[in-house]
VEXVEX-261960 format. One record per residue (C-alpha): residue number from 1; x, y, z; residue in three letters; chain. Coordinates in Angstrom, 1 decimal, m for minus. Example, Ala and Ser with C-alpha at 12.3 -4.5 7.8 and 13.67 -1.06 7.14 Angstrom:
guke, x, y, z, gumar, kollum
1, 12.3, m4.5, 7.8, Ala, A
2, 13.7, m1.1, 7.1, Ser, A
This chain:
guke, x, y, z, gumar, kollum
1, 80.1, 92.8, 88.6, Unk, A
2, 79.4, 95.7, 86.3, Unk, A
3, 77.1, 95.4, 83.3, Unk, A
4, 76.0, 98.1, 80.3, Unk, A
5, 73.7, 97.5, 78.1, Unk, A
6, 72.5, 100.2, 75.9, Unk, A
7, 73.4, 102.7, 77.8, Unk, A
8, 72.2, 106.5, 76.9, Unk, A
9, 72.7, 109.7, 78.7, Unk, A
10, 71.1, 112.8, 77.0, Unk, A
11, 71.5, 116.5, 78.0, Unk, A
12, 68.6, 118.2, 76.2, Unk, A
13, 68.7, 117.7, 72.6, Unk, A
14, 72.2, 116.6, 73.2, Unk, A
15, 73.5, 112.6, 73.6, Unk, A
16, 76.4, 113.0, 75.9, Unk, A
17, 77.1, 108.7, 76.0, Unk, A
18, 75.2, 106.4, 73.7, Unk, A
19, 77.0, 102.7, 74.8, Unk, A
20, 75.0, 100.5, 72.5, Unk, A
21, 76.1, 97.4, 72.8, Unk, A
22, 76.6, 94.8, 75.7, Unk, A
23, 79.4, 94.8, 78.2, Unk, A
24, 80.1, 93.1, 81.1, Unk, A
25, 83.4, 93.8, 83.6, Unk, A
26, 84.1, 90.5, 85.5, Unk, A
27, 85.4, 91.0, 89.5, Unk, A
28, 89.0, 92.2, 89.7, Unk, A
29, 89.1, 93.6, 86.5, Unk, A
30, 91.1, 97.0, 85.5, Unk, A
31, 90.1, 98.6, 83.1, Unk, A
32, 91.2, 101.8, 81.1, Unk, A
33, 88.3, 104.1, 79.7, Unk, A
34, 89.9, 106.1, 76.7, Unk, A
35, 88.6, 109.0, 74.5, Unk, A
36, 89.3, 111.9, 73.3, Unk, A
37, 88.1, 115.7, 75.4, Unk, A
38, 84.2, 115.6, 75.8, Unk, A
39, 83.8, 112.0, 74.8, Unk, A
40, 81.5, 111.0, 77.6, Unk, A
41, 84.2, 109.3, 80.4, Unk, A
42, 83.0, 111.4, 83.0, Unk, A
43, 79.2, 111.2, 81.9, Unk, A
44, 79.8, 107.6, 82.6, Unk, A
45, 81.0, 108.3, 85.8, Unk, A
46, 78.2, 110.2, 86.5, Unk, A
47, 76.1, 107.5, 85.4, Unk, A
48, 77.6, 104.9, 87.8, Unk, A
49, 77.1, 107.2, 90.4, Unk, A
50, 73.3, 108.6, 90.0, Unk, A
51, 74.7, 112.0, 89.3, Unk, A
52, 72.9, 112.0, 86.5, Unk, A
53, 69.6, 110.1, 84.7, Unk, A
54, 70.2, 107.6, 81.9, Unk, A
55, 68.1, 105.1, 80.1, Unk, A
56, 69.5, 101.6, 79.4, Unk, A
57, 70.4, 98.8, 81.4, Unk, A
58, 72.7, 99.2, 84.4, Unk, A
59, 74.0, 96.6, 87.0, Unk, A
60, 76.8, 97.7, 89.2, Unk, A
61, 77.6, 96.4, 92.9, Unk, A
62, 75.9, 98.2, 95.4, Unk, A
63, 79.4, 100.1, 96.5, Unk, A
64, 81.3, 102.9, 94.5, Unk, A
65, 84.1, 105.2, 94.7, Unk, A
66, 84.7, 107.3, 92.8, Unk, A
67, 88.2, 109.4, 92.4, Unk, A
68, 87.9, 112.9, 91.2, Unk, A
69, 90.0, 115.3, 89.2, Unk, A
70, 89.4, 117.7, 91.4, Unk, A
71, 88.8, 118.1, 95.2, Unk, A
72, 88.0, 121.1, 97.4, Unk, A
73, 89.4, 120.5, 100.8, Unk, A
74, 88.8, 122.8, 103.9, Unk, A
75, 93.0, 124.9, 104.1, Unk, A
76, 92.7, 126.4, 107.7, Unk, A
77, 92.6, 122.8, 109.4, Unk, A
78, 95.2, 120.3, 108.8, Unk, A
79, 95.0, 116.9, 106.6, Unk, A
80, 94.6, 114.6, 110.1, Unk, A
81, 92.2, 116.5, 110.8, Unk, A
82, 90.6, 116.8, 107.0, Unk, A
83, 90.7, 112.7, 107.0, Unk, A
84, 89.3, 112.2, 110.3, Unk, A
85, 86.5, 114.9, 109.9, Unk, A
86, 85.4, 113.3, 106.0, Unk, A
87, 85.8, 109.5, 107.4, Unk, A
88, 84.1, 110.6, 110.5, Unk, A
89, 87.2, 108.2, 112.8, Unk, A
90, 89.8, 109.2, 114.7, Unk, A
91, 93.1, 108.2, 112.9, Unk, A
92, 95.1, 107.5, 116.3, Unk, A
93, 92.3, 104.6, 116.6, Unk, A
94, 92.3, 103.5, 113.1, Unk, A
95, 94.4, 101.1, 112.1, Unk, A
96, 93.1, 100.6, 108.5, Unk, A
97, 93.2, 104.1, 108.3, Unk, A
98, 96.9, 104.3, 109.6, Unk, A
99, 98.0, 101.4, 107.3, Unk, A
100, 96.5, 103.7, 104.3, Unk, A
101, 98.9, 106.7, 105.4, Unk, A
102, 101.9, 104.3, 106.0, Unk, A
103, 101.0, 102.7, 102.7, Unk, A
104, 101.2, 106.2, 100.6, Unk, A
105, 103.9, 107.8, 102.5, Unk, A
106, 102.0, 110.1, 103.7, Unk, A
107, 102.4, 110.4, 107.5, Unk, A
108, 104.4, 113.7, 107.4, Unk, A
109, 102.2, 115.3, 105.4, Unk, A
110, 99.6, 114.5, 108.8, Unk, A
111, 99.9, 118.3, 110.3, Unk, A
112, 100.3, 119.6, 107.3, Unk, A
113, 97.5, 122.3, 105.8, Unk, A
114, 95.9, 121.0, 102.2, Unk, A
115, 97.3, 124.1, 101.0, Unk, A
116, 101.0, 123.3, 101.6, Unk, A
117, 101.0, 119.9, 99.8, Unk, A
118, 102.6, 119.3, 96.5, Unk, A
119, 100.3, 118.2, 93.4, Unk, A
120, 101.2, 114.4, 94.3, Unk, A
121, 101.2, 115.1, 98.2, Unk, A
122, 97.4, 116.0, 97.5, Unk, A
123, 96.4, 113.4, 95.2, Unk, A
124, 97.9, 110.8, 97.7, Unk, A
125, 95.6, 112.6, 99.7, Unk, A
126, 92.8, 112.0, 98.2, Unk, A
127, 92.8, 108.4, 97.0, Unk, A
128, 93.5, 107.1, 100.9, Unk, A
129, 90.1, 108.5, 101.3, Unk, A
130, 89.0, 106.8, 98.0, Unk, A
131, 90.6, 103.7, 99.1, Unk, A
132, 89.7, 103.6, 103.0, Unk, A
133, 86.1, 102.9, 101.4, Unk, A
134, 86.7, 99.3, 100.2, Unk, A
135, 84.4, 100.0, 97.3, Unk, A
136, 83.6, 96.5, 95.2, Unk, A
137, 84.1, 99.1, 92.3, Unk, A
138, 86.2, 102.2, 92.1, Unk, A
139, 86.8, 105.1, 89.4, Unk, A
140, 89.8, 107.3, 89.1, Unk, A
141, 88.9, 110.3, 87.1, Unk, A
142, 92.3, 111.4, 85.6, Unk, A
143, 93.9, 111.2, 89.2, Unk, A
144, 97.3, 111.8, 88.2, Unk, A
145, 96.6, 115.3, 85.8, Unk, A
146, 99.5, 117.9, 85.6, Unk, A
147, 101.7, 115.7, 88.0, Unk, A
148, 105.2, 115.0, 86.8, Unk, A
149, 106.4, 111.8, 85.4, Unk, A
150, 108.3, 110.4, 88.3, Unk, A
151, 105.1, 111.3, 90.9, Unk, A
152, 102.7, 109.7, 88.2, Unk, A
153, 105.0, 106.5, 88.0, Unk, A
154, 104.8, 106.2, 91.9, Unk, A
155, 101.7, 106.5, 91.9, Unk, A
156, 100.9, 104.1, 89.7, Unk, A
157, 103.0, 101.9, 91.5, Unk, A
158, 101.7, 101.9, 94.8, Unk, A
159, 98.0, 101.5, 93.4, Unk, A
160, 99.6, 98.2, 91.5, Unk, A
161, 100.8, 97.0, 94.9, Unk, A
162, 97.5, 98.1, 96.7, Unk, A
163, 95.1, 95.7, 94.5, Unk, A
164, 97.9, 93.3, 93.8, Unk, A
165, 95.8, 90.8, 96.1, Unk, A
166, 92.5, 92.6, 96.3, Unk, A
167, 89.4, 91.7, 94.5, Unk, A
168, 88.2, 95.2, 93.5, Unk, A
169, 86.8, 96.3, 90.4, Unk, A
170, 88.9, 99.4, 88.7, Unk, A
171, 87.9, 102.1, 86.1, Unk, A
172, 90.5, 104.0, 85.0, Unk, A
173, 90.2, 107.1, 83.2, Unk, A
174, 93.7, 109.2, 82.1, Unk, A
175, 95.1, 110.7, 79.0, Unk, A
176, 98.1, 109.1, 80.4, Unk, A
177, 98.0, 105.8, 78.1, Unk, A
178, 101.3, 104.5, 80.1, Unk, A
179, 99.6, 104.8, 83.1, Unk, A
180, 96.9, 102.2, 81.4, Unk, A
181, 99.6, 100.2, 79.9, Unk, A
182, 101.1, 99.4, 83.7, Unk, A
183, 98.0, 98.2, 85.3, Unk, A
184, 95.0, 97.7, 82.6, Unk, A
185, 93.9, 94.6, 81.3, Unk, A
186, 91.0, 95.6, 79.1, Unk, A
187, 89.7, 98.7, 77.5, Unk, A
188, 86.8, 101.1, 76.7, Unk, A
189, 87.1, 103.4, 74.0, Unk, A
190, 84.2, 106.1, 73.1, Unk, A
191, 84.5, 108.8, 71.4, Unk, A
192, 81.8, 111.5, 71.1, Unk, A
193, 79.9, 109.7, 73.0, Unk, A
194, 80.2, 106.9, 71.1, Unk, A
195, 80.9, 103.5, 71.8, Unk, A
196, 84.2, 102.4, 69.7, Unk, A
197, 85.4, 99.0, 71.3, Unk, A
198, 85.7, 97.0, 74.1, Unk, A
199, 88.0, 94.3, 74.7, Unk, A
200, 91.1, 92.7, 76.3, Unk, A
201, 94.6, 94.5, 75.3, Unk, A
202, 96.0, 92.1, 73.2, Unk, A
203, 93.0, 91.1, 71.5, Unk, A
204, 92.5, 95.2, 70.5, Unk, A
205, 96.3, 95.3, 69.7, Unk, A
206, 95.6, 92.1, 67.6, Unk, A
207, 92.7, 93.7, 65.6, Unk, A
208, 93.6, 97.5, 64.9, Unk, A
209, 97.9, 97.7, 64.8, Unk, A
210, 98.1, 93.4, 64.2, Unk, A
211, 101.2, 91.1, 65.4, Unk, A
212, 103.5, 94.2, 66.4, Unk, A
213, 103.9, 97.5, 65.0, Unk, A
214, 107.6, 99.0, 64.4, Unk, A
215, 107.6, 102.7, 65.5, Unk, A
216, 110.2, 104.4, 63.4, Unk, A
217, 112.1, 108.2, 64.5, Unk, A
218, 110.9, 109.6, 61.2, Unk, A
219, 107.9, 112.2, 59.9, Unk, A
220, 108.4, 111.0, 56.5, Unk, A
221, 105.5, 108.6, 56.0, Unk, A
222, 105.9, 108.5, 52.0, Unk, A
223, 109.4, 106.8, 52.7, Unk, A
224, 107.9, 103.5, 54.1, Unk, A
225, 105.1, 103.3, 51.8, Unk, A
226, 105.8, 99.7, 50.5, Unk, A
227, 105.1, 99.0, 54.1, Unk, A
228, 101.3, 98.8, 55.5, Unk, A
229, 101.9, 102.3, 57.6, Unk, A
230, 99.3, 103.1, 60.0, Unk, A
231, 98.0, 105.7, 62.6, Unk, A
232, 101.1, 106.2, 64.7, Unk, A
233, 101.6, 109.5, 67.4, Unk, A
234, 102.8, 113.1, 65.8, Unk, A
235, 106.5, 112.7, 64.4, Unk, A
236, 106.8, 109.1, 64.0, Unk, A
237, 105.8, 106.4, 61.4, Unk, A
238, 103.8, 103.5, 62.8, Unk, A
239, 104.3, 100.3, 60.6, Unk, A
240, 102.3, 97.2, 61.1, Unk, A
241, 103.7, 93.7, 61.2, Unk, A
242, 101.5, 90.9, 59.9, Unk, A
243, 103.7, 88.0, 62.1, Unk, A
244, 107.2, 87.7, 63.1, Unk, A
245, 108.7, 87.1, 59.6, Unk, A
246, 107.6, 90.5, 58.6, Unk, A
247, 108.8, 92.3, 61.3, Unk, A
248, 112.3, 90.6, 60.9, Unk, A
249, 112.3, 91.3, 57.0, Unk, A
250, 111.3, 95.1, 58.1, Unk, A
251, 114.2, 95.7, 60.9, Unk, A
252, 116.4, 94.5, 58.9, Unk, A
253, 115.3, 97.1, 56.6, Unk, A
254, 115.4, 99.6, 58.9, Unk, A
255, 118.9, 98.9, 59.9, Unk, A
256, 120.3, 98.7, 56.8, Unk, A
257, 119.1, 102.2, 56.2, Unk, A
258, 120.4, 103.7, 59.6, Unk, A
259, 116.9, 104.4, 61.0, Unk, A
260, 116.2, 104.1, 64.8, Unk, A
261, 113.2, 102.5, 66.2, Unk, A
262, 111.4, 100.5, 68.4, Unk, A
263, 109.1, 97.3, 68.3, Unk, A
264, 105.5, 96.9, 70.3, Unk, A
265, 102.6, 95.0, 70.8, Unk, A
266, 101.4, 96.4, 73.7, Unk, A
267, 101.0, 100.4, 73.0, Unk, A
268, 97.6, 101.6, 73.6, Unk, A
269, 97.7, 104.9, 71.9, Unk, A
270, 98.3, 102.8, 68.5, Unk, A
271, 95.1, 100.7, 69.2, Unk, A
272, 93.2, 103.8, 70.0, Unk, A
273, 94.0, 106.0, 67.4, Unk, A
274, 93.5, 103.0, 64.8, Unk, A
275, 90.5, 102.4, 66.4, Unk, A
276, 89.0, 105.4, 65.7, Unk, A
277, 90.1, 105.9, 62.6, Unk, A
278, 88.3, 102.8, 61.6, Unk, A
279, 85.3, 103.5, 63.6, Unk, A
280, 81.7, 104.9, 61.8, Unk, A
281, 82.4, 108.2, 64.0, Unk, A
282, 85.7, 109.0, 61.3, Unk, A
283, 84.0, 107.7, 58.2, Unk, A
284, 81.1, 110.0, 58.7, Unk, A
285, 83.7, 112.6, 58.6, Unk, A
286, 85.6, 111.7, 55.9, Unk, A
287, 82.0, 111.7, 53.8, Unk, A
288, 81.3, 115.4, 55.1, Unk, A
C-alpha cells in the first residue's frame, strides 16, 4: 500500500525529513505520525502529495486525500452550495453524498454560511469532502486543533465507525495522543526530521516504557528512586514495570504510602517521550 525508503526532503541547505530506513503500511492500516513542532509531519504530507520534491523511494496508491488544518471556504454562499460547487454534484441527487451529511450530523448546518459554523461544525465540514473521495489512502493533518474535548471525542468516534468496515489506509497526524490511542494501530515517530521508530503500539510500549508503567500524582521523582523511573508527562512520576510481579510489589507500595495512581500499557505519550529520549537526536544534545 504505502512504502518509504530513504526518504529525504531538503529545503536549501536545510533537511526538513530524512526517513532513512524501510517502511511499509499494509491496507487498512491506521497509523498515528507523532513529533514534536517542526519535525517534518506535514513535509511528509507534502511528500505524499507532490507538493513538494524529495529523493528516496516512494510507492503510494495512486489516490490520496489529504485533510488539512486549515481550509478557506467561500462565506457569502452557503455549505450546500460550498459541497456541491468543490464536489462538482448536486447533493439532492447524491446519495453517497447525502449518506456523508446524515453520517456527521450535519444536515442542518446545509443552509448555513461557513462563517456561522462552530469549530467542530466546520471540521465535520471538511472531512465529508475528505471522505466523499474514497481515497485508498487518507491524511488528517491535526483535524481536530483548538476543538474542545467532547467535539474531539465525537469526532473521533464517528471516524472509528466510518472505517470500521472500510479498507482505507489512514495517516493520522495530532498532538492529541488520545485521539491516536482510540483508533491507531501503529506509529511513526520523527523528530527534527528525523526518523525515531516505527512499529505496532504494543511492541513500542514493550520496548521504551516495558510491561506497564504505573503513573503516580506526584512531582517528586527522588521519592521513587529505588524504582526504574522514566520519562513520564509534566507533574507526574512515570515508573516502569518489568512484568506483572513488579507492578503488584510496586502498588502495593504505593498504597501503603497513600499515593494515587494509575496503571498503563497502552499510553503513547510514554512511548514517545521515551523514545526520544533514547533516540541519537537527544544524545547529540546531551554531548553539546
Amino acid at each position: 500500500m504505502l512504502k518509504i525508503k530513504n526518504l529525504k526532503v531538503n529545503y536549501g541547505d536545510f533537511t526538513a525529513l530524512n526517513i532513512d530506513k524501510e517502511i511499509e503500511i499494509d491496507e487498512g492500516e491506521i497509523v498515528g505520525v507523532i513529533g514534536g513542532n517542526g519535525a517534518g509531519k506535514s513535509t511528509l504530507i507534502k511528500a505524499l502529495t507532490n507538493q513538494v520534491k524529495y529523493e528516496g523511494l516512494l510507492e503510494k496508491p495512486k489516490s490520496v486525500a489529504v485533510h488539512l488544518q486549515e481550509n478557506a471556504y467561500p462565506t457569502t454562499v452557503n455549505c450546500q452550495t460550498i459541497l456541491e460547487g468543490l464536489l462538482k454534484t448536486s447533493y439532492p441527487k447524491n446519495t453517497k453524498l447525502i449518506e456523508l451529511v446524515r453520517f456527521f450530523d450535519f444536515e442542518k448546518n446545509l443552509k448555513k454560511k461557513f462563517s456561522q459554523l462552530s469549530g467542530g461544525q466546520k471540521q465535520r465540514l471538511t472531512i465529508i469532502m475528505v471522505l466523499y473521495q474514497d481515497a485508498e489512502l487518507t491524511c488528517f493533518d491535526e483535524m481536530s486543533t483548538g476543538l474542545d474535548f467532547e467535539t474531539r471525542s465525537q469526532l473521533m468516534r464517528k471516524i472509528r465507525e466510518w472505517y470500521a468496515d472500510k479498507k482505507a489506509t489512514l495517516l493520522l497526524i495530532t498532538h492529541y495522543f488520545d485521539e491516536l490511542e482510540q483508533l491507531a494501530k501503529k506509529l511513526l515517530i520523527i523528530e527534527k526530521g528525523r526518523l525515531i521508530d516505527f512499529g505496532n503500539l504494543n511492541d513500542l510500549f514493550q520496548k521504551y516504557v516495558g510491561y506497564s508503567a504505573i503513573v503516580v500524582d506526584s512531582e517528586e521523582a527522588s521519592n521513587f528512586e529505588r524504582y526504574k523511573v522514566i520519562k513520564g508527562e509534566e507533574g507526574k512520576v512515570a515508573i516502569a514495570c518489568k512484568d506483572e510481579d513488579e507492578q503488584q510489589a510496586i502498588v502495593e507500595d504505593l498504597v501503603k504510602q497513600g499515593y494515587k495512581f494509575m496503571i498503563t500499557n497502552t499510553n503513547i505519550e510514554l512511548i514517545y517521550l521515551n523514545a526520544l529520549a533514547d533516540s541519537d537526536i537527544a544524545k547529540k544534545e546531551v554531548e553539546a
